[in-house]
C-alpha positions in Angstrom: 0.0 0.0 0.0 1.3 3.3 -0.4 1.3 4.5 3.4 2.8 1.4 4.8 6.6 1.8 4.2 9.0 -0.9 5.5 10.7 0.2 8.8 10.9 2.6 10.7 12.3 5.8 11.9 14.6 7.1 14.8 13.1 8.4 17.5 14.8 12.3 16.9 13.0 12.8 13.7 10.9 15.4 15.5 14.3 17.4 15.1 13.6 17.9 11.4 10.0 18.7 12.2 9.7 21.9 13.1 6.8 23.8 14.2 5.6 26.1 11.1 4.9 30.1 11.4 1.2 31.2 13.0 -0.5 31.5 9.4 0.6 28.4 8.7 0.0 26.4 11.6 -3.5 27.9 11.5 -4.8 27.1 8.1 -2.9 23.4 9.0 -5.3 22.9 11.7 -8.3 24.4 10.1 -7.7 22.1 7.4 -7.7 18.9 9.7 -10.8 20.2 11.8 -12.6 20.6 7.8 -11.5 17.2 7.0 -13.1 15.7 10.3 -16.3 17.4 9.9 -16.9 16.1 6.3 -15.6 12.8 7.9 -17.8 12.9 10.7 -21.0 13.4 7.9 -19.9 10.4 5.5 -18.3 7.3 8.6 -20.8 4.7 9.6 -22.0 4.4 12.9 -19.5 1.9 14.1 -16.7 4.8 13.9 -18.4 7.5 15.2 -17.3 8.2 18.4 -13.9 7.8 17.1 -14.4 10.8 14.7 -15.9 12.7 17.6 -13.0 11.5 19.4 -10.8 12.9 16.6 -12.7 16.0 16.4 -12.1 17.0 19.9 -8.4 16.2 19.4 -7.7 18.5 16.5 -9.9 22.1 18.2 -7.5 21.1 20.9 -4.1 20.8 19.0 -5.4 23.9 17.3 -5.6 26.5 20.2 -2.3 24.6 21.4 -0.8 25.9 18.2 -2.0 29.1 18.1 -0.2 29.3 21.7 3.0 28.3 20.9 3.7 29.0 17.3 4.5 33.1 17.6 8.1 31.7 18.8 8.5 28.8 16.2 10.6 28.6 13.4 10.0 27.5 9.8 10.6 23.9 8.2 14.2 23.6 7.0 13.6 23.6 2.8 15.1 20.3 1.0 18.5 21.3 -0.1 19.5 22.1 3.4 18.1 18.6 4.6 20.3 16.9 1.4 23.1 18.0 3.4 22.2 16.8 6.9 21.5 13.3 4.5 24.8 14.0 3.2 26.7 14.3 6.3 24.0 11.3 7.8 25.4 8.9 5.4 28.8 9.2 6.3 27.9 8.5 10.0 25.8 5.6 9.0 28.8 3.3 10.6 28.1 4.4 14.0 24.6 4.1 13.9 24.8 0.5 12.4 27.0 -0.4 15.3 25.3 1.1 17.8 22.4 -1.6 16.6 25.0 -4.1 16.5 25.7 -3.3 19.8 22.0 -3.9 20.7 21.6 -6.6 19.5 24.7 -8.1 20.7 23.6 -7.3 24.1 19.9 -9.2 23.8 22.0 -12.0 22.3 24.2 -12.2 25.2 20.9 -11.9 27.8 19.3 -15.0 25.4 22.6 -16.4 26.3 21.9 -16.6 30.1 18.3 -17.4 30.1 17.6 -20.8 31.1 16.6 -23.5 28.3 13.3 -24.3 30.2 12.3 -20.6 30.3 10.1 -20.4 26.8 8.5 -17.7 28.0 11.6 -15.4 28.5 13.2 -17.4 25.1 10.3 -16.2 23.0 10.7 -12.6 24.4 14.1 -11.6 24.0 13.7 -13.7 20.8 10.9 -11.7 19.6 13.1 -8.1 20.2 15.9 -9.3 18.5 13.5 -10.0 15.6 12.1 -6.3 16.1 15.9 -5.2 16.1 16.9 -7.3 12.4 13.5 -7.5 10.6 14.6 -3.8 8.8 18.0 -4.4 9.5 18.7 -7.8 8.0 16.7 -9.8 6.4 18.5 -13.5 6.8 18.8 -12.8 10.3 15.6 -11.8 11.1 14.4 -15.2 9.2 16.3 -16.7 11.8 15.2 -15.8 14.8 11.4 -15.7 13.8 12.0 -19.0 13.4 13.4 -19.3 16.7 10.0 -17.8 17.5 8.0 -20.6 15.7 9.9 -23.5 17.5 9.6 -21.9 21.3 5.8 -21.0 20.2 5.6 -24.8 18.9 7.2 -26.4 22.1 5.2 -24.5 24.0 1.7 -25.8 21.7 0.8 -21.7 22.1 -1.3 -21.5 18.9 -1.7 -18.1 19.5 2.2 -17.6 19.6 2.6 -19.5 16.3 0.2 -17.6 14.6 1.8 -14.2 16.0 5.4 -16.1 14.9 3.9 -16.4 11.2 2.2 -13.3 11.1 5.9 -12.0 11.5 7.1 -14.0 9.3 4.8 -12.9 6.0 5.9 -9.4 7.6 9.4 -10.1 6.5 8.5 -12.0 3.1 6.2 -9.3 1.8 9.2 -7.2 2.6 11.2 -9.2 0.1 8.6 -9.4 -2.6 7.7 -13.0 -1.3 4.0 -13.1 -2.3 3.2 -16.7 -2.3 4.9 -17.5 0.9 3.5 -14.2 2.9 -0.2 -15.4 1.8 0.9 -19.0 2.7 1.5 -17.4 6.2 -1.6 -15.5 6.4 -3.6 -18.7 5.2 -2.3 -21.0 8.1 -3.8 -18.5 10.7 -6.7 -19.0 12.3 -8.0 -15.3 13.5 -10.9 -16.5 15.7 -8.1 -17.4 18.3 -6.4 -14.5 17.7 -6.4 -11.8 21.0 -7.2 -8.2 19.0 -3.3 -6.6 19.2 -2.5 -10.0 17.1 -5.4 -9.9 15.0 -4.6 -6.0 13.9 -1.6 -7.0 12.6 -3.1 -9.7 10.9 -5.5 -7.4 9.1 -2.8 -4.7 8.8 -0.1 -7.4 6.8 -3.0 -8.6 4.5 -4.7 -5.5 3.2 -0.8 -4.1 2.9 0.1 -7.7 0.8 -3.4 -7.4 -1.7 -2.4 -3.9 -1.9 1.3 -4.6 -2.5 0.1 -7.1 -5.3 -2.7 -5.3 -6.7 0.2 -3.1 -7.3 2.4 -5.3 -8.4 0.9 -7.5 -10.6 -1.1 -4.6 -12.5 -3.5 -7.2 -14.2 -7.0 -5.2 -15.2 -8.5 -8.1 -13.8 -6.9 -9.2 -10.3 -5.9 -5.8 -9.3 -9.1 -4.1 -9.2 -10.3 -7.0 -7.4 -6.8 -7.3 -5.0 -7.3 -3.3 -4.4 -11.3 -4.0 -3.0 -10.2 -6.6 -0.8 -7.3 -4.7 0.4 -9.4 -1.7 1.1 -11.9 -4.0 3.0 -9.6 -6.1 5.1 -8.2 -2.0 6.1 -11.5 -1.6 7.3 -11.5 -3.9 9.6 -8.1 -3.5 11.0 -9.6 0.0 11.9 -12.1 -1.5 13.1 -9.8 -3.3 15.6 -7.9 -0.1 16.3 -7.9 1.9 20.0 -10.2 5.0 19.9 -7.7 8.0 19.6 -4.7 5.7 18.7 -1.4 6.7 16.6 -2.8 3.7 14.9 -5.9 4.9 14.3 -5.6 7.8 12.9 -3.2 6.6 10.3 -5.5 3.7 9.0 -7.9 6.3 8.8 -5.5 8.4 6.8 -5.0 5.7 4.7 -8.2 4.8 4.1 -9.2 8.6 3.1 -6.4 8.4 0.5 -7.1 4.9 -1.0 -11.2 5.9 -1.3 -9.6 9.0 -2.7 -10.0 11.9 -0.1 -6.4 13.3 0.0 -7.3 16.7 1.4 -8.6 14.5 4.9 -5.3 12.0 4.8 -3.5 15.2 4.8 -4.7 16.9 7.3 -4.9 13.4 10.1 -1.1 13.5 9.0 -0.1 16.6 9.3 -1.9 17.0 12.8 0.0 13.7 13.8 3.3 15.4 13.0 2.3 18.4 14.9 0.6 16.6 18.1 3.5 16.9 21.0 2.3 13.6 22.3 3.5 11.7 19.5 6.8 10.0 19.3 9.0 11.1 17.6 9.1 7.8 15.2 5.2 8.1 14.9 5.6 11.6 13.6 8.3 10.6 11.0 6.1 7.8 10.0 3.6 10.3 9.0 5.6 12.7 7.5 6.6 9.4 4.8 3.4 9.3 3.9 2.1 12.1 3.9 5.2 12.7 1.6 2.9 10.6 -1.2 0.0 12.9 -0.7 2.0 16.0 -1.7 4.2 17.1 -4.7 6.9 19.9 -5.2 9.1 21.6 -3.0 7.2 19.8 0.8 7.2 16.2 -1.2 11.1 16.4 -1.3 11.8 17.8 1.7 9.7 15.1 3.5 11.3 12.1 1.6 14.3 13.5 2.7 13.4 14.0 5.7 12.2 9.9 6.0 15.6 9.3 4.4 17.7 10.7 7.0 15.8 9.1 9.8 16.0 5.7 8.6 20.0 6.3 8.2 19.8 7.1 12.0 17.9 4.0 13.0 19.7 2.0 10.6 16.6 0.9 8.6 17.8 -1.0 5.6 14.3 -2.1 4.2 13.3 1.2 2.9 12.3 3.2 -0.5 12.9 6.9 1.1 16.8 7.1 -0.4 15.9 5.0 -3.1 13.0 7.8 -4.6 14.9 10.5 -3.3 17.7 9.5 -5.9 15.6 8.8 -8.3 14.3 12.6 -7.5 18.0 13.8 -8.2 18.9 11.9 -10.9 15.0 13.2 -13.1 16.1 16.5 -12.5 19.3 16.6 -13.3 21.5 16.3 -10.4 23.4 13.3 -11.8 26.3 13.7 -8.6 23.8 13.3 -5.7 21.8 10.7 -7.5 25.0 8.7 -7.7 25.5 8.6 -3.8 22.3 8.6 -2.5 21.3 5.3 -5.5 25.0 3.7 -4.1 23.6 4.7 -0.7 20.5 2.6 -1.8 22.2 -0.1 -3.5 24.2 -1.0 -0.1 21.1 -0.5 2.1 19.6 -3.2 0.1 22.3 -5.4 -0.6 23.2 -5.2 3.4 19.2 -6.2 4.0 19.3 -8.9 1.3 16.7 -7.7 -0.7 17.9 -8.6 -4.1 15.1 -7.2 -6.2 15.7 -4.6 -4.9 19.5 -4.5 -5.2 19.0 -5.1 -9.2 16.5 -2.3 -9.3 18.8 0.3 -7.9 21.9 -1.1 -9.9 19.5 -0.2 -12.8 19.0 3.1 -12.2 22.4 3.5 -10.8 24.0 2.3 -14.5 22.1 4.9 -16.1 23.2 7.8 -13.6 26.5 6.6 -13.9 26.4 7.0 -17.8 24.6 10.2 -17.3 27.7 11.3 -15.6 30.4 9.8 -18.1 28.4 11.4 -20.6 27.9 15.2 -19.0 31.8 14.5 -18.0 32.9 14.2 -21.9 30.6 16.9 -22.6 32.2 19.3 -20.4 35.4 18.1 -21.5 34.1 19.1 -25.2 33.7 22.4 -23.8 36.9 23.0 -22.2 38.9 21.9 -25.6 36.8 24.5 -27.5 37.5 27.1 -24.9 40.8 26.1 -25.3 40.8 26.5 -29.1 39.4 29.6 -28.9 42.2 30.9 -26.5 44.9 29.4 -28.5 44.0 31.3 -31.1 43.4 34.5 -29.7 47.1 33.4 -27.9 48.6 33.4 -31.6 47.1 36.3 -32.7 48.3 38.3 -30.0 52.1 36.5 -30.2 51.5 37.7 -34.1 51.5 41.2 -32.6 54.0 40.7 -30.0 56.6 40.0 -32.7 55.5 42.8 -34.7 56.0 44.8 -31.8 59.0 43.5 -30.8 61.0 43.6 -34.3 60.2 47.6 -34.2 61.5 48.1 -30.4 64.7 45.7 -31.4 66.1 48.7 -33.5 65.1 51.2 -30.2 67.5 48.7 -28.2 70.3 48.8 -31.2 70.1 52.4 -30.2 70.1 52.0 -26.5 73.1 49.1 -26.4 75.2 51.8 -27.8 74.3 54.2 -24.7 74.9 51.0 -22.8 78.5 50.9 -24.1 79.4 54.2 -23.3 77.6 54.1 -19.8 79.9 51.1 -19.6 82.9 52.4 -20.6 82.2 55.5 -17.8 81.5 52.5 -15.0 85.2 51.0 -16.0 86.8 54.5 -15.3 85.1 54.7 -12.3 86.3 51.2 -11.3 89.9 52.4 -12.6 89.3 55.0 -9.9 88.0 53.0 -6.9 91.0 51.0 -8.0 93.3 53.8 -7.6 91.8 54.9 -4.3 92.2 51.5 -2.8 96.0 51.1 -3.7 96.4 54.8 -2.6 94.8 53.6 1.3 96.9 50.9 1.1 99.9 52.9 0.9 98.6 55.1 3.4 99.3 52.0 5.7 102.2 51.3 4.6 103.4 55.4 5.5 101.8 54.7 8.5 104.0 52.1 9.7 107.4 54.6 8.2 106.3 56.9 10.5 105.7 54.8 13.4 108.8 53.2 12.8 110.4 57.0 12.9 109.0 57.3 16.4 110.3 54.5 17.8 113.6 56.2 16.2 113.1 58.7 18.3 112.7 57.1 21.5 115.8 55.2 20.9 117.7 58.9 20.1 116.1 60.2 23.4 117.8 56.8 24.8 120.9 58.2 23.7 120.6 61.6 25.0 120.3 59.2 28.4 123.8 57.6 28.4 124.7 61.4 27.8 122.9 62.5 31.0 124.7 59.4 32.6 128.1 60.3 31.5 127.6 63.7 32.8 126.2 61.9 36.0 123.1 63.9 35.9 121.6 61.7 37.4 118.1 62.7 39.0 117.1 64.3 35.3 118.3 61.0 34.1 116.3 58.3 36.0 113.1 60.9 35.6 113.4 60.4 31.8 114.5 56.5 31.9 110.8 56.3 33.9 108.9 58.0 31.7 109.4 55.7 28.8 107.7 52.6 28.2 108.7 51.0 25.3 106.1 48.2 25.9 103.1 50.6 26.4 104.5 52.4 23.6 104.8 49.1 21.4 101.1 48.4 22.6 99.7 51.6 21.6 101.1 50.9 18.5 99.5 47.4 18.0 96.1 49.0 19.4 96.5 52.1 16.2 97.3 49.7 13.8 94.3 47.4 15.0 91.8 50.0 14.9 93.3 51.6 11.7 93.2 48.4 9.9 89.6 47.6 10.9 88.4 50.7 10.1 89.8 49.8 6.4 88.8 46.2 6.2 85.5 46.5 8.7 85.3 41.9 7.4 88.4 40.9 8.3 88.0 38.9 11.0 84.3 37.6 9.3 85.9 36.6 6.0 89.3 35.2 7.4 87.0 33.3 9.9 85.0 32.1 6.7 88.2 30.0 5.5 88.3 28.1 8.4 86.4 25.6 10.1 83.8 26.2 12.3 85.6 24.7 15.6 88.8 26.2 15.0 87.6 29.4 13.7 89.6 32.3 15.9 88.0 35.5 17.6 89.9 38.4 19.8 89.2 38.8 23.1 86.9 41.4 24.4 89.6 43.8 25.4 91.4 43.1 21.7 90.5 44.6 18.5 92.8 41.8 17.1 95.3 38.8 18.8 98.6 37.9 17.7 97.1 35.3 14.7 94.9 37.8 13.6 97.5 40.5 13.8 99.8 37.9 11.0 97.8 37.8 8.6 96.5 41.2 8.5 100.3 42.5 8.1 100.2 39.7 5.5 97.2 41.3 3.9 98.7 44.3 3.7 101.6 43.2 2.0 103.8 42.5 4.2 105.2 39.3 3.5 108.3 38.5 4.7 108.4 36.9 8.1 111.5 38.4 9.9 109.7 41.5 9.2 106.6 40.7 11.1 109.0 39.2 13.6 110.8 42.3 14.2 106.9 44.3 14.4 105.2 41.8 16.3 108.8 41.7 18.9 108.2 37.8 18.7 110.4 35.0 17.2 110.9 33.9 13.6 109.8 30.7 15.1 106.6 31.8 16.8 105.6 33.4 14.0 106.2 30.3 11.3 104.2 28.2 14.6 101.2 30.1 13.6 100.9 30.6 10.2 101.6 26.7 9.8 99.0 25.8 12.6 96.3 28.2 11.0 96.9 27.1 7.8 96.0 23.6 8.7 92.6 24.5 10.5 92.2 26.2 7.2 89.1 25.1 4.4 91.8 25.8 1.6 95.5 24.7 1.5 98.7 26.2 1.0 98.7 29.1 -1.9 95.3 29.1 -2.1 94.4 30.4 1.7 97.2 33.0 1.3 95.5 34.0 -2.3 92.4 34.2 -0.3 94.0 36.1 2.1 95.0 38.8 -0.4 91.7 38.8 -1.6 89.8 40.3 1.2 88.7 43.7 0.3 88.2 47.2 2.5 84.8 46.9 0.6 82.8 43.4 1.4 81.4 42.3 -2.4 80.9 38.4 -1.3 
């Protein structure tokens, strides 16, 4: 039948169902309180009090709306609910395994009960069957047939009957005709209690409907349809005054006798009443989904959709039609994973019909896409035609433009060569006034060499002083010179001087060393003794009895450290004195 739709939903589907703005909350529930009154004029008297019952219900949901809906919010439209689907299906592993998990549990309680409690057997039996019979299909063949052996054992006809009655439940479920109205044969209902006998009613007049439908013969249907309507009859005959139940037969039955208008409004009140569960109202929100078209049809599939991904319902249609939805209208990448989406649902259940049904539909999205894939492609190469020739067309003009600037730069190289030939007598000159500091050194050292000159004439004038034995002016003078602090100042001049003209000395000469034997002066030295070697070296002066004799060291001390630098040195022999030479008062590394 078209309302009844295999599984069911997760209790938080109310999420999804929001409460609608005033207007529309109002005209909802004026629609349902319409619907009941032309009810309440056409029922028979057997249902009257129930669409009395019904009447009352809806005035009372109504005022309840118009209480609460000035702070509700408006449905969420379909595309945003795609994308709760969307992220839904990627979480569907959790929500499988928290079912596992369930039914793990009840397995392990069946586990401990004791083999002569039936009783206890057939329950925990009978909610693992609730747990697999939209989950999985083999298993829940199993253990409602666990269910018919305890119900046998036990010689409870009433049991069986309830076992089989679950049994053609599942069948139907797989398209098992035959075997469900074998089931339903083998029943005797004038045992049954009236919970057992509703369901009865309710799996018959859903199987003649599910045929009728089925087997679209334009003789057995009509007849299959009658029958099914009938047998709904009395099922809602059997139903609770007031009852979830109730009120979606009755839906049901307004739809099938061809009242939409009234099914829609009993199932839009049921998705509004509080009291519901939440799995009630999603029920009615499926099929009320059948009763409407457009923008609210998709948005309630989708809504159905995402619910039975929660409760891991695998026996269902809602992702199935929704991708057929996408893939009508064009949106070939969403039919694709919700029809895969599909496809594993039912190939997890074991419905195999329904597994080559999907892989149908799922061939022919797939094609779509290979098919709106090479098309696009098509379109990119004939962009890219397009730009490839605009591209030679404008290197066409490029060239042209670039032949008439070449003779501009023919011009302009020979004002490069003279600007050039200005840049080497200004590097003739830089040249020049770098050799001319390095002399400047050099007189430097002449003059300090005169001084010391001096100081050994005033020496002299001394041994005079002695001779005379004069000597208190003598010993004053003889105090007064230091030699050593005279020598040190000198060092410290020529330090400073030298740095001042070759600030990267001690950086670059560091540079051709290694990095653990790399040297550094102290903090009261501009330079030490090694240092103070090979910047004389640098500035020419090469020969080592010469930096001896200005150092006041040995010959030997000073061959000691050249030779023990040298071998701490990146470069050997020649080539670290080269690069030695090579250090500039101007750093151009």
């Amino acid at each position: 039948m078209i309302f009844f739709r295999t599984g069911g939903l997760n209790s938080d589907s109310s999420a999804f169902v929001s409460k609608s703005p005033l207007n529309e909350e109002a005209k909802l529930k004026s629609d349902v309180v319409f619907s009941y009154m032309m009810i309440t004029g056409q029922e028979n008297e057997q249902l009257t009090q129930t669409k009395v019952n019904l009447f009352i219900k809806v005035l009372l949901s109504f005022f309840l709306v118009l209480g609460v809906s000035y702070n509700s919010v408006g449905q969420p439209p379909a595309d945003s609910l795609l994308k709760v689907l969307k992220v839904e299906i990627r979480k569907k592993q959790s929500y499988d395994q928290a079912k596992e998990n369930r039914i793990n549990a009840l397995k392990f309680k069946l586990s401990r009960v004791p083999a002569t409690d039936f009783s206890k057997q057939y329950l925990i039996c009978n909610q693992i069957f609730e747990e697999y019979k939209d989950f999985k299909f083999d298993s829940a063949f199993v253990y409602v047939q666990k269910l018919l052996q305890i119900s046998k054992l036990t010689d409870d006809l009433s049991k069986q009957f309830e076992s089989k009655i679950k049994l053609g439940s599942i069948q139907l479920s797989g398209g098992m005709f035959k075997e469900t109205f074998d089931c339903l044969r083998q029943i005797n209902t004038a045992i049954l209690g009236e919970k057992v006998k509703l369901k009865y009613y309710s799996l018959k007049s859903r199987a003649l409907w599910d045929l009728a439908a089925y087997n679209r013969s334009t003789f057995s249907s009509p007849a299959n349809r009658v029958r099914s309507m009938a047998v709904l009859d009395s099922a809602i005959a059997l139903t609770l005054s007031g009852s979830y139940e109730n009120y979606k037969m009755i839906a049901e039955r307004e739809a099938l006798y061809g009242r939409p208008k009234k099914a829609i409004g009993i199932l839009r009140m049921l998705m509004v009443d509080s009291k519901y569960t939440s799995h009630q109202r999603a029920m009615a929100a499926n099929d009320l989904s059948h009763l409407t078209t457009g923008e609210e049809k998709n948005r309630l599939i989708t809504l159905a959709a995402i619910y039975d991904i929660r409760s891991s319902t695998k026996q269902t249609l809602a992702v199935f039609t929704l991708g057929k939805q996408q893939f009508s209208t064009g949106n070939v990448n969403d039919a694709i994973l919700l029809l895969r989406e599909a496809l594993d649902q039912a190939t997890f259940y074991g419905n195999k019909p329904r597994a080559r049904e999907v892989t149908a539909i799922l061939t022919q999205a797939s094609a779509q896409k290979l098919i709106d894939s090479e098309n696009s492609k098509n379109q990119l190469l004939t962009i890219l035609i397009v730009i490839a020739a605009f591209v030679l067309s404008g290197l066409a003009l490029i060239s042209f433009i670039v032949y008439t600037r070449l003779k501009r730069v023919k011009v302009r190289e020979q004002l490069v060569h003279q600007r050039n030939q200005q840049l080497d007598h200004i590097n003739k000159k830089l040249m020049e006034d770098a050799r001319i500091k390095e002399e400047y050194i050099g007189y430097f050292f002449n003059v300090i060499s005169g001084y010391i000159l001096k100081l050994a004439k005033i020496k002299r004038n001394t041994e005079r002083k002695i001779k005379e034995k004069n000597y208190e002016d003598l010993l004053q003078i003889a105090r007064e010179i230091d030699i050593k602090a005279e020598r040190e100042n000198l060092f410290y001049t020529f330090d400073h001087v030298f740095l001042k003209l070759f600030p990267n000395f001690i950086d670059t000469f560091n540079s051709l060393l290694k990095h653990d034997d790399q040297i550094f002066p102290k903090e009261n030295e501009l330079l030490n003794t090694s240092l103070r070697i090979f910047a004389l070296m640098r500035l020419g002066i090469s020969d080592t009895q010469t930096i001896a004799n200005i150092l006041e060291t040995a010959v030997s001390t000073v061959y000691t450290y050249r030779n023990r630098i040298k071998s701490k040195a990146i470069l050997q022999g020649d080539d670290f004195d080269q690069q030695i030479m090579q250090i500039k008062f101007v750093d151009i590394s």
